[in-house]
py3Dmol code that shows the C-alpha trace and the ligand (Angstrom):
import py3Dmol

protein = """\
ATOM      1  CA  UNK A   1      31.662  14.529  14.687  1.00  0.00           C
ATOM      2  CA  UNK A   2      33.270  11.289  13.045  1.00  0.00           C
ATOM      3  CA  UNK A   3      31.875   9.430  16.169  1.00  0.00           C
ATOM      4  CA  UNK A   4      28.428   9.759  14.581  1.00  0.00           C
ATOM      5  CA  UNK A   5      27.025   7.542  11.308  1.00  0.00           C
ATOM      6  CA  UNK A   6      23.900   8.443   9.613  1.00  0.00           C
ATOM      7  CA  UNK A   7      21.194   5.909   9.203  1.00  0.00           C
ATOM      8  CA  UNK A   8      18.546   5.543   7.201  1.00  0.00           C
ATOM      9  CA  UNK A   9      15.067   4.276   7.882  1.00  0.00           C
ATOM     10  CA  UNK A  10      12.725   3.033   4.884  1.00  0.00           C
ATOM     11  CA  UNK A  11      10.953   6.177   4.718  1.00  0.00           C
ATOM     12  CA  UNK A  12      13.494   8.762   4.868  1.00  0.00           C
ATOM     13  CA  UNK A  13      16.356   6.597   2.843  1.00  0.00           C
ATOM     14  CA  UNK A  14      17.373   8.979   0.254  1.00  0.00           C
ATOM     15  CA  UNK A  15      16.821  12.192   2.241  1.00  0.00           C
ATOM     16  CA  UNK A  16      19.356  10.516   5.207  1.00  0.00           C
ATOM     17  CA  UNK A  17      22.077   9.091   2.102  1.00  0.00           C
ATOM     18  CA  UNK A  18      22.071  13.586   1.741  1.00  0.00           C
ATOM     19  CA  UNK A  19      22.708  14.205   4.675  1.00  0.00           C
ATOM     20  CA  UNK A  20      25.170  11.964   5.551  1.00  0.00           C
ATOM     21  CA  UNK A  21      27.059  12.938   2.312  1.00  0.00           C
ATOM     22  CA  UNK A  22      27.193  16.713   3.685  1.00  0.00           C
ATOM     23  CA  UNK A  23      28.357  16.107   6.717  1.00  0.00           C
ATOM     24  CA  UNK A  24      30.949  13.552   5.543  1.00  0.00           C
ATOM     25  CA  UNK A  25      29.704  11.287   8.053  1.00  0.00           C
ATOM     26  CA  UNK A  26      29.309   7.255   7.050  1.00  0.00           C
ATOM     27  CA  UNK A  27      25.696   5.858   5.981  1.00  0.00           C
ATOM     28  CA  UNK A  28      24.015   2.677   6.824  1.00  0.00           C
ATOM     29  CA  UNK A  29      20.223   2.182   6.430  1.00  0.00           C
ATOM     30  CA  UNK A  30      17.873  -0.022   8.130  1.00  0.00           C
ATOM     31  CA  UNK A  31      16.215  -2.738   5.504  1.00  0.00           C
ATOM     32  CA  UNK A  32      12.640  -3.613   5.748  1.00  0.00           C
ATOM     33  CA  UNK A  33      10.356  -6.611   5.175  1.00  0.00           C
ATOM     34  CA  UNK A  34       6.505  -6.079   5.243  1.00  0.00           C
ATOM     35  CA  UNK A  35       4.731  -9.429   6.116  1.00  0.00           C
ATOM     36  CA  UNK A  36       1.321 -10.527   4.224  1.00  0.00           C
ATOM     37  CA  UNK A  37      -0.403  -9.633   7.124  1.00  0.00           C
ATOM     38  CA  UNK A  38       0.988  -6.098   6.999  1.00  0.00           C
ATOM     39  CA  UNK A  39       3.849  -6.237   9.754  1.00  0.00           C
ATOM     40  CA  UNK A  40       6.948  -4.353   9.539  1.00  0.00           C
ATOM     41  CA  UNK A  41      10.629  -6.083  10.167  1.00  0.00           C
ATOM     42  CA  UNK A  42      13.691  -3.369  10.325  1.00  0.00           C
ATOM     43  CA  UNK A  43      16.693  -4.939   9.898  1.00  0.00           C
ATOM     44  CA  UNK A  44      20.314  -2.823  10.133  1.00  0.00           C
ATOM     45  CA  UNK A  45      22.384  -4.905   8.192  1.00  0.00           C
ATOM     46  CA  UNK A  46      25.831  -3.313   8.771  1.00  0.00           C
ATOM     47  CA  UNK A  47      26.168  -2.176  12.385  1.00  0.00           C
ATOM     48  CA  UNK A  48      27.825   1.347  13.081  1.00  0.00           C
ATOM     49  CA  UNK A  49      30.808   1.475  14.833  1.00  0.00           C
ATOM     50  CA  UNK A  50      30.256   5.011  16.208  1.00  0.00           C
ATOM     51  CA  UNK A  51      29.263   5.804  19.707  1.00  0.00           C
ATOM     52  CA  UNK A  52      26.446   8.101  17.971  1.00  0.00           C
ATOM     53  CA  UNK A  53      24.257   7.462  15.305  1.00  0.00           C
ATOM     54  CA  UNK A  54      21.516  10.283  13.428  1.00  0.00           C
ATOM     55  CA  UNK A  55      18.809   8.544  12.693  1.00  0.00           C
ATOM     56  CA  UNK A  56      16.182   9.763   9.999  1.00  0.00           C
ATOM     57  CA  UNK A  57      12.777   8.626   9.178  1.00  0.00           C
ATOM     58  CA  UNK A  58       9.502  10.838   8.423  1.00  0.00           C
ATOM     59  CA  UNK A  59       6.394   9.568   9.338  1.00  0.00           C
ATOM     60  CA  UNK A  60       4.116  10.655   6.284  1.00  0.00           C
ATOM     61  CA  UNK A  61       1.523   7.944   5.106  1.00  0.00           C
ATOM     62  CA  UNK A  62       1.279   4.761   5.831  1.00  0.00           C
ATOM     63  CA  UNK A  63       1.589   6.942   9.410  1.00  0.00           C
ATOM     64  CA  UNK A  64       1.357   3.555  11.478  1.00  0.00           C
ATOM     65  CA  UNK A  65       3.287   1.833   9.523  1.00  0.00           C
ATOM     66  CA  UNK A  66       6.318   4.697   9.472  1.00  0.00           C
ATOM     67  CA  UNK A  67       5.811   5.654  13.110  1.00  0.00           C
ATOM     68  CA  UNK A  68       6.024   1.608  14.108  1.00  0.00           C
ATOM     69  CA  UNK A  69       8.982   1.303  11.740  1.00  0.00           C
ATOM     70  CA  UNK A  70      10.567   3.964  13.884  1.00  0.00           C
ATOM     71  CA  UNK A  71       9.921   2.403  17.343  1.00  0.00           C
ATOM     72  CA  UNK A  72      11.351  -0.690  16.400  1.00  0.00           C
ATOM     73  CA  UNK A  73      14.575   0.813  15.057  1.00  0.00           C
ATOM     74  CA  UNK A  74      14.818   3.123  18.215  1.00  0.00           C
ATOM     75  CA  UNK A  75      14.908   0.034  19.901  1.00  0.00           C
ATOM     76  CA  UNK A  76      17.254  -1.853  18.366  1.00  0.00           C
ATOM     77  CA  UNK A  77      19.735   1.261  18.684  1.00  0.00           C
ATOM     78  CA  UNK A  78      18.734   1.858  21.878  1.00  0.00           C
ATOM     79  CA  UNK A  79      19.414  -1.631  23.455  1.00  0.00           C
ATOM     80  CA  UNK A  80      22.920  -1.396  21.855  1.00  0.00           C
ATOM     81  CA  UNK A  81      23.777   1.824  24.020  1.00  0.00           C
ATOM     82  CA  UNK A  82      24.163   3.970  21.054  1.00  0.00           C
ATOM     83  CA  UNK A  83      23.247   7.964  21.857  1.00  0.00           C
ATOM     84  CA  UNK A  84      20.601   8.706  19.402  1.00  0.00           C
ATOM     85  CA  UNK A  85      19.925  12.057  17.162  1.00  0.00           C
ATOM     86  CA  UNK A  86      16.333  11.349  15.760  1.00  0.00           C
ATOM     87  CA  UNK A  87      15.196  13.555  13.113  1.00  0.00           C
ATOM     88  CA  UNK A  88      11.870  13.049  11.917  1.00  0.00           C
ATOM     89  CA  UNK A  89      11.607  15.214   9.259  1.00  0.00           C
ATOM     90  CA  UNK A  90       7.057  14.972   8.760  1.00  0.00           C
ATOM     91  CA  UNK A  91       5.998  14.396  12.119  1.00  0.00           C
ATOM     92  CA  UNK A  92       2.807  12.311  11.990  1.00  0.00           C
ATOM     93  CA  UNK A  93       0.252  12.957  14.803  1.00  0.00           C
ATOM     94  CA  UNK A  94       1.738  16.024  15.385  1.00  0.00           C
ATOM     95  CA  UNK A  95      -1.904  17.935  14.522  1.00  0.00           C
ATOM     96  CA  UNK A  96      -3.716  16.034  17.201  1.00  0.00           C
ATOM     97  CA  UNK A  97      -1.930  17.794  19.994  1.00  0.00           C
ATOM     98  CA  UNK A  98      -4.861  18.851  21.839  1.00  0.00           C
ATOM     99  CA  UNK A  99      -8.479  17.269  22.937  1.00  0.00           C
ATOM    100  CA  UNK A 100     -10.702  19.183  19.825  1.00  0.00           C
ATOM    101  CA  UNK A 101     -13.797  17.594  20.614  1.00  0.00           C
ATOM    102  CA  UNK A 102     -14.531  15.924  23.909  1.00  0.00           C
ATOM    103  CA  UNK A 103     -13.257  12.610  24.459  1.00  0.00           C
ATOM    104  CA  UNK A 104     -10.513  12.806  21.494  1.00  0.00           C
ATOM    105  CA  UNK A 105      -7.158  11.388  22.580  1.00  0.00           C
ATOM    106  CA  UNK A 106      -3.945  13.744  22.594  1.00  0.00           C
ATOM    107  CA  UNK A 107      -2.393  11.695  19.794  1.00  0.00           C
ATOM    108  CA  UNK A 108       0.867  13.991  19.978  1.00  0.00           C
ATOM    109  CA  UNK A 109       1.325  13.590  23.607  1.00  0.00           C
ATOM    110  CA  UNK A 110       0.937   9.703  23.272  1.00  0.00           C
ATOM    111  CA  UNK A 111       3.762   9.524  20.382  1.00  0.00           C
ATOM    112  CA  UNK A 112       5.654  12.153  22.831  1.00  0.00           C
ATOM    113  CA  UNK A 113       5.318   9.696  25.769  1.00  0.00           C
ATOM    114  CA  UNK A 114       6.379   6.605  23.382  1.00  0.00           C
ATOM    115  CA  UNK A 115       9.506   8.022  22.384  1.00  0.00           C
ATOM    116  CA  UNK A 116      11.100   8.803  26.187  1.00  0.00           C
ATOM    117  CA  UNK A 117      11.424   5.114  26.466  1.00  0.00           C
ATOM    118  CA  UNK A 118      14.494   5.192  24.051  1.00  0.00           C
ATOM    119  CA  UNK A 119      17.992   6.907  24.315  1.00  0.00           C
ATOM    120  CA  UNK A 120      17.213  10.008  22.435  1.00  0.00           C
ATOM    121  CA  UNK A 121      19.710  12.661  23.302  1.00  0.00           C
ATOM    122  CA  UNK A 122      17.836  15.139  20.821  1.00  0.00           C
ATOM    123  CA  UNK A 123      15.485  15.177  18.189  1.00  0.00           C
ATOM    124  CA  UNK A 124      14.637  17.492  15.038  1.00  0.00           C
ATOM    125  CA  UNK A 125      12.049  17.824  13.056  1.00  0.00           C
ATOM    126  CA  UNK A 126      10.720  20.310  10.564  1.00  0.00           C
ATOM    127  CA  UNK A 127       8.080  22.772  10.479  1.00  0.00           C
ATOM    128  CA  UNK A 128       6.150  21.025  13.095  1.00  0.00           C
ATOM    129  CA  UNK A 129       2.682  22.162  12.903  1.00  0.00           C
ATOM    130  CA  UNK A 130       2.749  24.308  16.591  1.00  0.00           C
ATOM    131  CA  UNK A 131       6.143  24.205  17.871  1.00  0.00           C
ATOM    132  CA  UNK A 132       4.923  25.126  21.179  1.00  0.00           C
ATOM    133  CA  UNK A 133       3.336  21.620  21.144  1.00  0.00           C
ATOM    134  CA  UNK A 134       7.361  20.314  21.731  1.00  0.00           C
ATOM    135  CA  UNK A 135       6.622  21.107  25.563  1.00  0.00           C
ATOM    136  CA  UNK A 136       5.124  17.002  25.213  1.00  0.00           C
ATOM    137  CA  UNK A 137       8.676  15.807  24.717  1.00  0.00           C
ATOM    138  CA  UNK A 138      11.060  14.655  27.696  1.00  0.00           C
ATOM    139  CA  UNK A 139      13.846  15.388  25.994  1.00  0.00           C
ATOM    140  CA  UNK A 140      15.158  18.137  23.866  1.00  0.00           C
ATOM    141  CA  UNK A 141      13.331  18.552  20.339  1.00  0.00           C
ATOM    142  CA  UNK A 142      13.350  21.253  17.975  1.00  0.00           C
ATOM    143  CA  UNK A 143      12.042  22.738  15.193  1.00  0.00           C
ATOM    144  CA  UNK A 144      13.719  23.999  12.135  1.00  0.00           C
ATOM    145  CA  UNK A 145      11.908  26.306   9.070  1.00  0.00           C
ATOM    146  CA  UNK A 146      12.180  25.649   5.339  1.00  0.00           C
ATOM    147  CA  UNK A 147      10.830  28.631   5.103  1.00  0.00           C
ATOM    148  CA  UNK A 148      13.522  30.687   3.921  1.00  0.00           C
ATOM    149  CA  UNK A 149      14.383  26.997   1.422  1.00  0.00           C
ATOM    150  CA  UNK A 150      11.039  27.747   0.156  1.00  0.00           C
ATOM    151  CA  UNK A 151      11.753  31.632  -0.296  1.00  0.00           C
ATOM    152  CA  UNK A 152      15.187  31.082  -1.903  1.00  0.00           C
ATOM    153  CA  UNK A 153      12.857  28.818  -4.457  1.00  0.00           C
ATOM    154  CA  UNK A 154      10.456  31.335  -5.465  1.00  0.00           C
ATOM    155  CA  UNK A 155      13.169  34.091  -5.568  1.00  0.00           C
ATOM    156  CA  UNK A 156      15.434  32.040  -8.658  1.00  0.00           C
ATOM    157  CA  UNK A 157      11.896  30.378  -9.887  1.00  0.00           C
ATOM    158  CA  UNK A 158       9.156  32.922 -10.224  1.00  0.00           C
ATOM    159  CA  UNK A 159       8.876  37.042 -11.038  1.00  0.00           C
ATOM    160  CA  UNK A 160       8.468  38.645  -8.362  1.00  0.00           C
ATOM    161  CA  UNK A 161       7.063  41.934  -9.362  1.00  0.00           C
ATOM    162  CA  UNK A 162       3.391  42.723  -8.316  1.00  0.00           C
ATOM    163  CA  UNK A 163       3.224  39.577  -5.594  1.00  0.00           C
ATOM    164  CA  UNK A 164       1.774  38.846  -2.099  1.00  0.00           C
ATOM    165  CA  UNK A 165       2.248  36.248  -0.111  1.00  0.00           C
ATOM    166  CA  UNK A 166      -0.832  34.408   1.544  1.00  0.00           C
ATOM    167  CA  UNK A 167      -1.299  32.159   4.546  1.00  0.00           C
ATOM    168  CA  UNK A 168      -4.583  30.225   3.985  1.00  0.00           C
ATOM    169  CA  UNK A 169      -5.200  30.873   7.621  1.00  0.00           C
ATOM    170  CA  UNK A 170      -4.499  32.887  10.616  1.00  0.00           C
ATOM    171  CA  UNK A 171      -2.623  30.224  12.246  1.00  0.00           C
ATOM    172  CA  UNK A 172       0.205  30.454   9.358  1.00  0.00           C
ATOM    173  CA  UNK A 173       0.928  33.919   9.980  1.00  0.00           C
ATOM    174  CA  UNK A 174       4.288  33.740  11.511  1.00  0.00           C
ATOM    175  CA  UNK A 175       5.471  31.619   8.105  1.00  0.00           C
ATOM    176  CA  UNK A 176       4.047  33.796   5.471  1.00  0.00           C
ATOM    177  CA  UNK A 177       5.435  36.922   7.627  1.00  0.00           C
ATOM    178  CA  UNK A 178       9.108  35.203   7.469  1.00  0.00           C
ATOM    179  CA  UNK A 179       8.704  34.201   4.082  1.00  0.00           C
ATOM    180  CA  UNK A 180       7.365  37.793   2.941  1.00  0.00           C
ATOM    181  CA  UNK A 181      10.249  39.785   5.021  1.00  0.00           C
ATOM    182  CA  UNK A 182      12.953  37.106   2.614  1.00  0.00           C
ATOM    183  CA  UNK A 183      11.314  37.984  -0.398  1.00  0.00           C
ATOM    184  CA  UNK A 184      10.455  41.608   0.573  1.00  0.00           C
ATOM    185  CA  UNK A 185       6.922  41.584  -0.908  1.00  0.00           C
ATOM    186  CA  UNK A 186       3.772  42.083   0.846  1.00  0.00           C
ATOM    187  CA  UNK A 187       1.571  39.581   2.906  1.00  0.00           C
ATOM    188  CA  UNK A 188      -1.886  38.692   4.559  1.00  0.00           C
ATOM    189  CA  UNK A 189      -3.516  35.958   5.649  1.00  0.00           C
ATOM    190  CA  UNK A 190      -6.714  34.499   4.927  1.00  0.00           C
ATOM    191  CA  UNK A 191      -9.400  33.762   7.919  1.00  0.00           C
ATOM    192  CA  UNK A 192     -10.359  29.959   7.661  1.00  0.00           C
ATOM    193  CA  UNK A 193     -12.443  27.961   9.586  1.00  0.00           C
ATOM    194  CA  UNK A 194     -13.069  24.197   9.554  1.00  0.00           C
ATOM    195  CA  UNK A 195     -16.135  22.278  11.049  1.00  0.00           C
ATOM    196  CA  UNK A 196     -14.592  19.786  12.981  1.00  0.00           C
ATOM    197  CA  UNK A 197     -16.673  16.829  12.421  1.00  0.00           C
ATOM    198  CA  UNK A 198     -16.961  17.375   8.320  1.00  0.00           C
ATOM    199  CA  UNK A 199     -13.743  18.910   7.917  1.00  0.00           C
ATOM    200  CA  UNK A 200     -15.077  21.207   5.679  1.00  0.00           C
ATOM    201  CA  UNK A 201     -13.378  24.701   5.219  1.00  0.00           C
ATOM    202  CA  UNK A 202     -14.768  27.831   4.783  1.00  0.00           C
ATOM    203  CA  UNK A 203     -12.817  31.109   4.518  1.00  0.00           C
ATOM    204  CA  UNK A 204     -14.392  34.573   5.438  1.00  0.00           C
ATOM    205  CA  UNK A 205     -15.010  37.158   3.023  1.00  0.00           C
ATOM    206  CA  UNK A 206     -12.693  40.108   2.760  1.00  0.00           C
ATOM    207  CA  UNK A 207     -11.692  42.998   0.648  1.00  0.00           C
ATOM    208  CA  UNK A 208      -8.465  42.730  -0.474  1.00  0.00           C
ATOM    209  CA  UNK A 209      -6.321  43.599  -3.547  1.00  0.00           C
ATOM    210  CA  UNK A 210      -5.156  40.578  -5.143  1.00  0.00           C
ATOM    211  CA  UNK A 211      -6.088  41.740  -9.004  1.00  0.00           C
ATOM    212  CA  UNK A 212      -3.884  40.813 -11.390  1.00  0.00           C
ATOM    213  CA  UNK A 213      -1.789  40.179  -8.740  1.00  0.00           C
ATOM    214  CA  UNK A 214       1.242  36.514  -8.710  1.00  0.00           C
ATOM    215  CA  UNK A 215      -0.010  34.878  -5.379  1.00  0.00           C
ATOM    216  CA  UNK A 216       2.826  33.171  -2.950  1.00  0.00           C
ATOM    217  CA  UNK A 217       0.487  30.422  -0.839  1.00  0.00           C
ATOM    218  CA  UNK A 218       2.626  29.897   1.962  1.00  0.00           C
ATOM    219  CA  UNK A 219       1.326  26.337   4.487  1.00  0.00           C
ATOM    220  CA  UNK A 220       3.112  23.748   6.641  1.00  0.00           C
ATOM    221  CA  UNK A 221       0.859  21.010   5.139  1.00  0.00           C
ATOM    222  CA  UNK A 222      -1.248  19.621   2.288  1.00  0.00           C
ATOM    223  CA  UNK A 223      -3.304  16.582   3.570  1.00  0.00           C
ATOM    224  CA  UNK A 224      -6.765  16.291   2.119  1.00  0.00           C
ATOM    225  CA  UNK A 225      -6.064  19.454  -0.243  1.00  0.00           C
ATOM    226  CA  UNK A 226      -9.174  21.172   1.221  1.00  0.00           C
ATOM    227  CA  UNK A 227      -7.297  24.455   2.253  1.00  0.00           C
ATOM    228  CA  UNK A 228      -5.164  24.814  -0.790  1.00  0.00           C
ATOM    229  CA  UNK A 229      -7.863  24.206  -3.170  1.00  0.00           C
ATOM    230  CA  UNK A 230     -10.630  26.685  -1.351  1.00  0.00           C
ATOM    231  CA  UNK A 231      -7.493  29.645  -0.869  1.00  0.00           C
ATOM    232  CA  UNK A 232      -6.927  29.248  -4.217  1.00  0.00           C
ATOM    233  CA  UNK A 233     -10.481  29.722  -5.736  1.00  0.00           C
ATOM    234  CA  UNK A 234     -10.940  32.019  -3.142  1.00  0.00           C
ATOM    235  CA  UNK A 235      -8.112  34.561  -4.574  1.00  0.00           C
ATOM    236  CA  UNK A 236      -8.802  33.693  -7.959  1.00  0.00           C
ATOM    237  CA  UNK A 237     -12.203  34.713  -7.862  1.00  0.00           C
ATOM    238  CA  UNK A 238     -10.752  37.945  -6.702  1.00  0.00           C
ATOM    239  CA  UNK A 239      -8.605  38.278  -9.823  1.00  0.00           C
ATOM    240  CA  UNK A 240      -5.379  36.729  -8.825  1.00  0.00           C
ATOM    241  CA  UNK A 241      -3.481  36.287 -11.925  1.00  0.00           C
ATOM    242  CA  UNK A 242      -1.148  33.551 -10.638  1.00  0.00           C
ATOM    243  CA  UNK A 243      -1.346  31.502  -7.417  1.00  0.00           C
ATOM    244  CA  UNK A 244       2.198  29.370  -6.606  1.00  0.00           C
ATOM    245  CA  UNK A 245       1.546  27.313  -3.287  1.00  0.00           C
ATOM    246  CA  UNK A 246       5.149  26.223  -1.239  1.00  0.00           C
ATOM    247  CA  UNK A 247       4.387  24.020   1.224  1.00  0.00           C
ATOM    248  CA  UNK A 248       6.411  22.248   3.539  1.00  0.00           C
ATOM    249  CA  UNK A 249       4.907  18.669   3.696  1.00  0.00           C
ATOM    250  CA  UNK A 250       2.428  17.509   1.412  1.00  0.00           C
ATOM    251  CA  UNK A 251       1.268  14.044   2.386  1.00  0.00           C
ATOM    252  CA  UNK A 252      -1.087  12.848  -0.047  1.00  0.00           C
ATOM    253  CA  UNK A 253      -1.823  11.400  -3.440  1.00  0.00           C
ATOM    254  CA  UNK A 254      -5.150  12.565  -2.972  1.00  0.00           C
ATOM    255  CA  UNK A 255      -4.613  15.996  -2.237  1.00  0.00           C
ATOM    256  CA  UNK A 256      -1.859  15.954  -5.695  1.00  0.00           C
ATOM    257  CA  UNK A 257      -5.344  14.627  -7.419  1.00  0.00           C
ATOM    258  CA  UNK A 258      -7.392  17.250  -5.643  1.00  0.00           C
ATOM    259  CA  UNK A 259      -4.847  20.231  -7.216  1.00  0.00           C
ATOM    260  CA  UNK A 260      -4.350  18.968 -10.519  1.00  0.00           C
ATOM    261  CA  UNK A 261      -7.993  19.079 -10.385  1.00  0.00           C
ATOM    262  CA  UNK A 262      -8.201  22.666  -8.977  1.00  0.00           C
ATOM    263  CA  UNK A 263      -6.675  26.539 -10.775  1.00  0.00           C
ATOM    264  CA  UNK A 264      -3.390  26.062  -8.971  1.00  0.00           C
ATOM    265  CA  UNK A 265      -0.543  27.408 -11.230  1.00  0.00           C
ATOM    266  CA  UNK A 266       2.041  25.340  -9.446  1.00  0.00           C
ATOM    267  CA  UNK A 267       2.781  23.422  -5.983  1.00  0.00           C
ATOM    268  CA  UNK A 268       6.291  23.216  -4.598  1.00  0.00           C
ATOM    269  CA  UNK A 269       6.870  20.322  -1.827  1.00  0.00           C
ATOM    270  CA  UNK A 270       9.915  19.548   0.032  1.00  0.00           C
ATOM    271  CA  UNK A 271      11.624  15.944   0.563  1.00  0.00           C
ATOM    272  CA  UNK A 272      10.570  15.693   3.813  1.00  0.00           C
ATOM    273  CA  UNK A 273       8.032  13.765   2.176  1.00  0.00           C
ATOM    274  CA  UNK A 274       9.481  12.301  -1.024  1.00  0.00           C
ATOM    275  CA  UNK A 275       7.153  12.436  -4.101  1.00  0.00           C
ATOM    276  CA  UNK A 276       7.303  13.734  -7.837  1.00  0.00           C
ATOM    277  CA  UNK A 277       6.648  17.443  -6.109  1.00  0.00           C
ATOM    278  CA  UNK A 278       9.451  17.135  -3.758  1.00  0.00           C
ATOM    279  CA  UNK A 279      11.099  20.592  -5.284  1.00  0.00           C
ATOM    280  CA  UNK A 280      12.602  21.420  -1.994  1.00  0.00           C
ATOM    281  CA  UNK A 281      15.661  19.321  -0.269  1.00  0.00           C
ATOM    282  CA  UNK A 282      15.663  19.804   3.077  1.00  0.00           C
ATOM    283  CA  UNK A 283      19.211  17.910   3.821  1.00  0.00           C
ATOM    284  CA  UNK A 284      21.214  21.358   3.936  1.00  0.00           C
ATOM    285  CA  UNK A 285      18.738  22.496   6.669  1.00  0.00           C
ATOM    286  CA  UNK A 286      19.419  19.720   8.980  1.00  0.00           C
ATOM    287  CA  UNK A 287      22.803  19.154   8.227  1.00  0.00           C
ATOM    288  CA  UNK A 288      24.402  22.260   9.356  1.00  0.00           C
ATOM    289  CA  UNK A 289      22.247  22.484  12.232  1.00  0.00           C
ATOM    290  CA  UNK A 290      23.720  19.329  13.292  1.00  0.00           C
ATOM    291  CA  UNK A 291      27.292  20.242  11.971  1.00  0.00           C
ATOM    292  CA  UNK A 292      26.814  23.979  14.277  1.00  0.00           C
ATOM    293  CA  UNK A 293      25.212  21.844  17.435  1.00  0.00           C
ATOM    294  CA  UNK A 294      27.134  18.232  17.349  1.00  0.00           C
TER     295      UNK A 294
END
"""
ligand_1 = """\
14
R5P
C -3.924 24.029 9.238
O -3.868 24.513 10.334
C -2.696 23.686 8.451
O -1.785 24.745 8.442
C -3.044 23.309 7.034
O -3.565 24.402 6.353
C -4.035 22.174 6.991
O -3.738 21.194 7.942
C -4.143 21.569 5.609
O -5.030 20.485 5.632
P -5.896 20.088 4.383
O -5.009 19.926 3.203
O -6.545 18.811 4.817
O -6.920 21.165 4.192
"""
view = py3Dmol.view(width=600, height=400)
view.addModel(protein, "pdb")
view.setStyle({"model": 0}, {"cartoon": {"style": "trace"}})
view.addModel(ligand_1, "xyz")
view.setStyle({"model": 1}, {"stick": {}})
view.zoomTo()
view.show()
């Protein structure tokens, strides 16, 4: 394990300084420069002298930017022979893994195809958005759940008396199951649809019991704020006293306009994106899966 140091890239510098301190492994961090014309330069200023090196960077907005950020440190790392845990802890693209409309790129499988050019002897990421989609990597990747981070959350934040859990949609089922069964309250999931040119949402109308009832919105990801906003008015039309949402990434400043905007009692984010939401660190998660495995 002391053959490894933990580095940093400028997206993911604070989440990678964690877990470096919990696995007692040393910390270096790639610098960055960002030329007028809106180039990246990654720079590691103190080399590791490891033979291994856990590398961190998320890929939230600026995507580009943070994915091309990545490439170029892989490649520095990889040209000087070091073996290479990546753990990308948003993975942009990864929604995209699948022609939707005729004549769309696979974006997932292109990123997928990008990354076997550099020594990556396994990668992590977190609550990527359909794990079967890791099938596109040549190498091994895997997926861990902040579910039960999110659960442990509610359980010391909120009352739990008279709750339900709720995915927005039928896709999220498996989460809001797992993070129901930690909590031992009740779930369901909503039936959403989304008009794939507009992107607008609509959810179908049900009978269910949510009066005067604290709502647990369990989701993977907040990007526009469409599905969190229309859930929400959805169950408080219904008479939902209280809706909480935990979600695992939440990737824009528009969708943190879009809620404080909207009846949403509270959102809880974790650091795999890092903004004022970030409720949620992520670092014990990785680190002793990496500590168990390496
Ligand atoms: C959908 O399958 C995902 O689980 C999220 O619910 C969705 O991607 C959120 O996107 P937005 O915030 O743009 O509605």
């Amino acid at each position: 394990m002391k053959e490894i140091t933990v580095v940093g890239g400028p997206a993911s510098l604070n989440l990678a300084k964690r877990i470096a301190k919990k696995l007692n492994l040393p910390y270096k961090s790639f610098s960055l420069k960002i030329f007028p014309d809106g180039e990246s330069k990654v720079r590691l200023e103190e080399v590791p002298n490891t033979k291994g090196v856990i590398l961190v960077q998320s890929t939230y907005p600026p995507v580009d930017r943070h994915w091309m950020q990545l490439f170029f440190m892989l490649s520095f790392l990889t040209e000087k022979a070091y073996d290479i845990i990546l753990v990308v802890p948003y993975f942009g693209y990864s929604r995209q893994d699948k022609e939707f409309l005729k004549g769309e790129a696979i974006s997932l499988k292109v990123i997928a195809d990008l990354l076997s050019n550099f020594w990556i002897k396994e990668m992590i990421t977190l609550d990527f958005h359909n794990p079967k989609a890791l099938s596109y990597f040549k190498f091994p990747a895997y997926n861990l759940s902040t579910v039960p981070l999110l659960a442990e959350y509610a359980k010391k934040n909120f009352q739990l008396i008279d709750s339900l859990c709720v995915s927005p949609d039928l896709g999220g089922s498996s989460r809001v199951k797992e993070f129901s069964k930690i909590l031992e309250i009740p779930y369901l999931s909503l039936e959403k649809s989304r008009d794939k040119i507009t992107g607008e949402i609509s959810l179908k109308d049900a009978e269910i019991q949510v009066s005067n009832k604290t709502i647990f919105i369990v989701d993977d990801i907040i990007s526009t704020g469409k599905s969190i906003v229309k859930a929400t008015k959805f169950l408080k039309e219904r008479g939902a006293s209280k809706v909480y949402a935990l979600i695992s990434h939440i990737i824009s400043s528009n969708a943190l306009k879009i809620i404080k905007e909207s009846d949403i009692d509270e959102l809880i984010g974790t650091n795999t994106i890092p903004n004022r939401i970030s409720k949620v660190d992520v670092s014990e998660i990785v680190s002793s899966y990496i500590e168990k495995k390496w």
